[in-house]
N, C-alpha and C positions, 0 to 999 in steps of 0.2 A: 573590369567594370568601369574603371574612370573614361578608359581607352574609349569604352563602348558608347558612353552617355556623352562625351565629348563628341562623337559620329552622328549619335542619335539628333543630338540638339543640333549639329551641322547640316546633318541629312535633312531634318524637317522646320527648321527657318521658316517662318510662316503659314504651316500646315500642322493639321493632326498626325500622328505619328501613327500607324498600322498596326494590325494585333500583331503582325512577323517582325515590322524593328520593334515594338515592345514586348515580343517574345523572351528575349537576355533575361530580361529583368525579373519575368514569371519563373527563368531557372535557377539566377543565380539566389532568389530569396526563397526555392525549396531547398536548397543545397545552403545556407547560410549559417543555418546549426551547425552541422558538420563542418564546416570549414572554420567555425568561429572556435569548435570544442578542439578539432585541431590543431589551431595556431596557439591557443592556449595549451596543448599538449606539447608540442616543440619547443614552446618557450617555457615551461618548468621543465623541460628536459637536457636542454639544450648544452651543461655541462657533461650527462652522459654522451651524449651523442656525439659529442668533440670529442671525449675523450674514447669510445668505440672505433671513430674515426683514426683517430691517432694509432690505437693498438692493431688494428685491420692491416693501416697501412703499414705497419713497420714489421708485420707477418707479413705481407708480402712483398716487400723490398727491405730485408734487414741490416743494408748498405745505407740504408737513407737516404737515396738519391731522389726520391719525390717530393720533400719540404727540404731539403737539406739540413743545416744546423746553426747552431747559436740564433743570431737575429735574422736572417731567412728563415730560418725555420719558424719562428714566431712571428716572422710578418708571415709570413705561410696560414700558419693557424689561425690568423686574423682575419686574412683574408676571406677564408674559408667561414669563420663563421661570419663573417660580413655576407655570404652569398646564401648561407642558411638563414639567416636573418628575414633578407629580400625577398629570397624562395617563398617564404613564412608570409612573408605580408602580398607577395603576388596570389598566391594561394590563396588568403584571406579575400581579398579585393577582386580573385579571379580576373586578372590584370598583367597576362606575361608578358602583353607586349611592350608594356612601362619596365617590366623588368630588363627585357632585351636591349630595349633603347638608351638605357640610365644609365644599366651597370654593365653587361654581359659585352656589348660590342664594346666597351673600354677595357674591357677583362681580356678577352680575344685577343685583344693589339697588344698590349702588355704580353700575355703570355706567349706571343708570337716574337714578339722583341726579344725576350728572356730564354724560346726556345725550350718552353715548357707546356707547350701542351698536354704532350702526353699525361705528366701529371697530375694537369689539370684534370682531365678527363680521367684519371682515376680516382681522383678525390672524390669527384660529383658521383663514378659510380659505385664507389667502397660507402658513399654517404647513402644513397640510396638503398645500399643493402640493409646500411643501422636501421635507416628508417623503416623500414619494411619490418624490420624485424622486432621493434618499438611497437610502432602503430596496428592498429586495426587494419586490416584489407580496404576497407572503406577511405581510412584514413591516409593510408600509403598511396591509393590509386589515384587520390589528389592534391599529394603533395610531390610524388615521382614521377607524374606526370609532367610538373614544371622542371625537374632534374632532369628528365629524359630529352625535353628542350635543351637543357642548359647544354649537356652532353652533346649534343647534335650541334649546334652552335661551335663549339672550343674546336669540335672534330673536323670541322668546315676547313681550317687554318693546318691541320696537320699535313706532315713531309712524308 
């Protein structure tokens, strides 16, 4: 939304803006409940869902080689809900591309450096399954939508 109205206001500099670029704004304020009852359901949740996350993951890697342990592993967890957090406010703000540009391409080069993508990309989609499985259909299909991104993004950088 911010991405858009920053566009908006550049796009039309001196003129009236068009019923198609003030289209956005017609969608994202039917869709604003929803996304508002949302980001409020992930954040009263948001200790389940890490801690869903955590158990998912250690079914299926019971070596622990996807957060590894002691304080990796808990900058691990952090990080993670650092990126559910964002997810949450992207979603709110219907706003990925601030997400992409903020945190996710610095996320990328880290996890590239570290040689953990893969992991990455399974966190985003073991988290997507909690959420799906938390959330309403309504609610999942706009907040895993921005995970499906995120996914796609980490995957870009894999060997």
């Amino acid at each position: 939304m911010l991405t858009a109205l920053e566009g908006l206001c550049r796009d039309t500099d001196g003129r009236y803006a068009t019923d198609e670029e003030l289209q956005f704004l017609l969608d994202y304020t039917e869709s604003f409940q929803l996304r508002l009852s949302t980001y409020h359901k992930i954040h009263s949740s948001e200790v389940l869902i890490m801690q869903q996350v955590r158990d998912r993951l250690r079914s299926r890697d019971p070596v622990n080689q996807v957060w590894g342990s002691g304080k990796y592993q808990q900058k691990c967890q952090d990080d993670t809900m650092l990126i559910l957090r964002n997810c949450a406010l992207a979603m709110l703000l219907d706003d990925y591309h601030r997400l992409r540009d903020r945190l996710l391409l610095w996320l990328q080069t880290m996890m590239a450096a570290l040689n953990k993508q893969n992991s990455c990309r399974l966190t985003c989609e073991v988290m997507a399954e909690v959420l799906e499985s938390l959330l309403t259909p309504e609610e999942s299909k706009l907040i895993c939508a921005i995970l499906e991104e995120n996914c796609h993004i980490l995957k870009s950088l894999e060997r």
